[in-house]
Structures are given as C-alpha cells and as structure tokens.
N, C-alpha and C positions, 0 to 999 in steps of 0.2 A: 785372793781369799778363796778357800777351798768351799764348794760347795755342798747343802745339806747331805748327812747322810739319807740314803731313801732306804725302807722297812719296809717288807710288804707280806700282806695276810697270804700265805702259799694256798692253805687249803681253801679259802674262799675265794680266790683267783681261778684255781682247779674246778672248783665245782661251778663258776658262776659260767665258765667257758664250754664245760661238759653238757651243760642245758640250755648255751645258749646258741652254740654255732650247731649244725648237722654233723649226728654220726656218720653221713658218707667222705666226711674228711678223711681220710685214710693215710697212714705210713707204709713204710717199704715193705713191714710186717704185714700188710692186710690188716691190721687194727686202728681203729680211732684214734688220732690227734687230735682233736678239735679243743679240749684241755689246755693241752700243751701250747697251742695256739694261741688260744683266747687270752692265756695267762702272760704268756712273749707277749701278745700286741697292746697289753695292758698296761706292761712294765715298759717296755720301750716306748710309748705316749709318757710316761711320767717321766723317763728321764729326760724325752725333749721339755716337757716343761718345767723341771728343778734342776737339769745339771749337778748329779749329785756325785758327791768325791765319790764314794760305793753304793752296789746294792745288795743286800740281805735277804731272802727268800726264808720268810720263818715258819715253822711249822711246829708239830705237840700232837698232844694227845686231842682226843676228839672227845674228852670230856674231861675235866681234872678231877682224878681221882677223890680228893678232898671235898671238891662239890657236889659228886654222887653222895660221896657219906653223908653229907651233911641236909639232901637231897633227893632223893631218890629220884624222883621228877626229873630233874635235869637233864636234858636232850635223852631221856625217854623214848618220843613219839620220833627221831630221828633215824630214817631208814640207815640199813647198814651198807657202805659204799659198794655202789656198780662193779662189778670184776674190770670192765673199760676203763673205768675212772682207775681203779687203782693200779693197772698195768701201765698207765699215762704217769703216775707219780714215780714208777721204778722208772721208766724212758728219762722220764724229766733232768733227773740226778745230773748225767752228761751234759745235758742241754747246758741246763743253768752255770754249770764250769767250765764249760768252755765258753760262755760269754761274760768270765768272771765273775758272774753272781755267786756270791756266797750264802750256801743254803744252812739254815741254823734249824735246831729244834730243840724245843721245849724241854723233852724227857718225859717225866710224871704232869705237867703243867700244857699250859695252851699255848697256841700261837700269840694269842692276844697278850698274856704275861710277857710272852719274849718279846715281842715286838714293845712291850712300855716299858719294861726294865731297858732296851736299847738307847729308846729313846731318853732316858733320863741319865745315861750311862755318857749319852752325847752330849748333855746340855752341862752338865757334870765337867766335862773334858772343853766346855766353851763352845760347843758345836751347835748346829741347828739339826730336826728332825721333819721328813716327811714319813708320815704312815699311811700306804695304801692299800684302801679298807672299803671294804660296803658295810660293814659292822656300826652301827652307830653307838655300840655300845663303847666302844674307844676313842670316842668326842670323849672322855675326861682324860684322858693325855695331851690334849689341846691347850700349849702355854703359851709364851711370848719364843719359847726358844722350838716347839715343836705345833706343829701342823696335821690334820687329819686329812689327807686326798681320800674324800669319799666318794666312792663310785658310784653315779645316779644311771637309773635304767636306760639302757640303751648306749652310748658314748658318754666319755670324756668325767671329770670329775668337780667336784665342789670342796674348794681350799679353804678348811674350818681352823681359825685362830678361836680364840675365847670368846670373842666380838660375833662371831656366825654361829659358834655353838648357840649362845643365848639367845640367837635371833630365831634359830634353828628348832632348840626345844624347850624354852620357855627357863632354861637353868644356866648356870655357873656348869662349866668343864668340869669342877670337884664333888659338882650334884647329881652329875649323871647315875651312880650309883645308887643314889638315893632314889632318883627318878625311878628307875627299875624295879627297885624296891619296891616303892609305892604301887606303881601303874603296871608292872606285872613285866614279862617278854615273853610270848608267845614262841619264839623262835628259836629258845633257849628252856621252854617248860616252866618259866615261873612266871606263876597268877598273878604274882602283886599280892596288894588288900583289897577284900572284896568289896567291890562299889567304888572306888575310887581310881577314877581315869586319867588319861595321860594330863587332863585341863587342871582335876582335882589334884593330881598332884605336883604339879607346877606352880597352884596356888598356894598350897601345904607349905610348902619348900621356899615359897618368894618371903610369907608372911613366918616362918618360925626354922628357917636355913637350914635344918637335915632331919631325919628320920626323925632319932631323937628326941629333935625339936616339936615336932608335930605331935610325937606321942607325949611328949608331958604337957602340952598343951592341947590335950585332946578335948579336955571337959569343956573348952571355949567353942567348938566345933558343934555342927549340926547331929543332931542325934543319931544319926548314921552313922556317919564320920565318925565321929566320935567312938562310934561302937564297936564301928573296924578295926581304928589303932589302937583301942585297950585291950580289945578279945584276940588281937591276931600279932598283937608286938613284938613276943619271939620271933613268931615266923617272919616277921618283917626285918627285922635286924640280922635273919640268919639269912634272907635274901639281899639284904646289902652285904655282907660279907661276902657271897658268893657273885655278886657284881663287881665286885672291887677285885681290879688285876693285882695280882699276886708277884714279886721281886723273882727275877729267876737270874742265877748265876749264869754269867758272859759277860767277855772281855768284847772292849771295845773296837771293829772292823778298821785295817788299816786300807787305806786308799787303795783304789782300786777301778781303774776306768771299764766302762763296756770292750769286749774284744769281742767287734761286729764279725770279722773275718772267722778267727776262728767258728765264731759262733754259726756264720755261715757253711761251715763245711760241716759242722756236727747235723745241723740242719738237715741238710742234702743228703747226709747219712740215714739220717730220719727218712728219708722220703717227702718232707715238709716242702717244697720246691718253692710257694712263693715265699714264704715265710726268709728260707734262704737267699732266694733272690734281693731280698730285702733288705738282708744285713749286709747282703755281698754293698751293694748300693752306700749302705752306711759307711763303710768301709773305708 
C-alpha cells in the first residue's frame, strides 16, 4: 500500500531555517544556505517518519489578496523578506527537483489553501495526507484521512489527528477557525473579540459549537462577553472567513520517491557539503 502523500509549508520551513541555523552557513556563492538547509533536514526527518508515495513543497502569496481587502490588518506588522532569504528560495527551485520534490504554488492564495486543498484532493482520491507545518492554524485540516506534523521548537514534530487537535486546543479540527476568530492571532494581525481569550473562547465554542453560535447566544453570557459578540459580530465573522483556508485549483501529485543521489550532487553544486554528504549516504 502506497504511502501518505507528504505537503509541506515552503515558506515557513524557509523562514524557520533562516532564524534558526547561523548565517555563516555559506554556499559556493559566498551566500547563506542555512534556509535551504533547515528546510532539507526538515523534509528529510518527515519522510523517515511517513514514508510518503510524494513530496510537495507548497508555496503562495504572503498574504491572500482577498484577506487584505477584507482586512487591512492582516500581516500588516510583517517585515518584508531578507534579500538572504529570498536569494535562498531562487537557489532552492533546483534543489527541490532534483530530489523529486515537487514545488507547487498558490498563485493569488496561500501556502496554507494549497497545502488543504491537496490534502482533501488525497482523501478524495482514498489516499492519506501528512502536512508539515508550525502553523497551528492548519489543525482544522486534521481528519481520520489527513494529519498535521507540527513542528515544536527546537527538533522533531507532533502528529495531530482530531484526537490531539482537541487535546491540544481545547476544539474540534473544524473549530479552529472559529477559535481565531474569537481569541484573535497575533502572528497573522487579527485581534479576535476584545476580552475574550484563547480559555474564553474554547468555552464559547464547547457550550454553543461556532461563532455564530456564541453570538446568538450572547445575551446568556457575562456582560462582557456578551458585549464583545453583539458590538463586534461582523468583525468576527469576517475573521472567521479570513481563517478558513480557501479551495485552490490542483491536480493530484503522482508518485514519486526522494532521488537522494541526484539530490546529492545538486547539493555539492551548492556548496552545501554535509547536507550532500548526507543524501549521498541515503543513497
């Protein structure tokens, strides 16, 4: 039986690598690797752990145009990428094809949309899905047929079925949106409703099941509360829409194994030496 396809967040792989390893990593170029790196020693730990038929490297827009309209706030306070970083995602291209990964992107949309549309694309086709992510925001793609590998600080990751999501944030995988909604994401520019916390709206959410629910049931709530979701409902509801990933057209990836070898010579091309060393090994 062929195993899960694997999805992985590109640009937050990129960036988590870029801040986490030292810029004195360097390529043949005299420029930074360390990106490039972080994001291979990422992918290659998850394929040892899922064995997956393919991998997909997904990417988009760094903000979906639709969510600034509807938004302005929205990744706002978000610096504009490093000139390093972005010379590491033109390098990347090669890397990733010659190790087979297949790189996708968004268009108008986000990484997060492609990466759930794949996955539902898979479960659709009978298949299984791993998504690897430090996004928490893509626990509501978490079914019986798809998986969230979220990346905890430091190594290695946490394998969210629906059973971890709700242990994890207090909700159902299809309430994550809601959750956001309510309690705000900072890392994304949306407040939430004011006063009401990640606790408050987990409790909102268990006792009256989604946004909507909370707000017709508001007069039952504390006068606070209460006063949040009647004075602030649009904006609540137009922060659930802009949490909830979006369908993005793509065909389903045909099988496709790691090609360590190649990948090792494109490497050494790079300048990446153990990185190469690496695959050669895999090989």
């Amino acid at each position: 039986m062929p195993g899960p396809l694997l999805v992985c967040d590109l640009p937050l792989l990129m960036y988590r690598g870029f801040f986490a390893l030292p810029s004195k990593i360097r390529g043949s170029d005299g420029r930074a690797v360390n990106a490039l790196l972080g994001t291979a020693n990422a992918v290659l730990a998850a394929i040892d752990g899922c064995k997956p038929r393919a991998v997909v490297l997904c990417d988009g827009a760094e903000a979906g145009a639709y969510r600034v309209k509807a938004f302005p706030g929205y990744h706002a306070a978000r610096e504009p990428m490093p000139d390093d970083l972005a010379h590491q995602f033109g390098l990347g291209e090669g890397l990733w094809k010659a190790l087979g990964w297949k790189q996708a992107d968004a268009g108008d949309l986000e990484a997060d949309d492609l990466l759930a549309s794949l996955a539902l694309l898979e479960a659709e086709a009978g298949g299984s899905t791993r998504i690897l992510t430090g996004d928490r925001d893509l626990l509501q793609c978490a079914t019986a047929k798809t998986k969230v590998m979220l990346l905890k600080p430091g190594q290695g990751t946490l394998d969210c079925g629906p059973a971890q999501v709700q242990e994890l944030t207090g909700v159902k995988p299809a309430q994550i949106p809601d959750l956001i909604a309510l309690r705000g994401d900072p890392s994304d520019g949306i407040p939430g409703a004011p006063g009401i916390g990640t606790k408050g709206a987990a409790d909102l959410l268990a006792r009256h099941g989604s946004v909507d629910g909370a707000i017709a049931h508001a007069a039952g709530e504390k006068p606070r509360t209460a006063a949040s979701l009647t004075e602030n409902a649009d904006l609540i509801r137009m922060f659930l829409d802009i949490a909830t990933v979006r369908k993005v057209k793509a065909r389903r990836p045909a099988d496709a194994p790691t090609n360590h070898a190649k990948g090792s010579l494109e490497a050494e091309r790079l300048g990446m030496g153990r990185l190469a060393a690496r695959l050669a090994a895999l090989a």
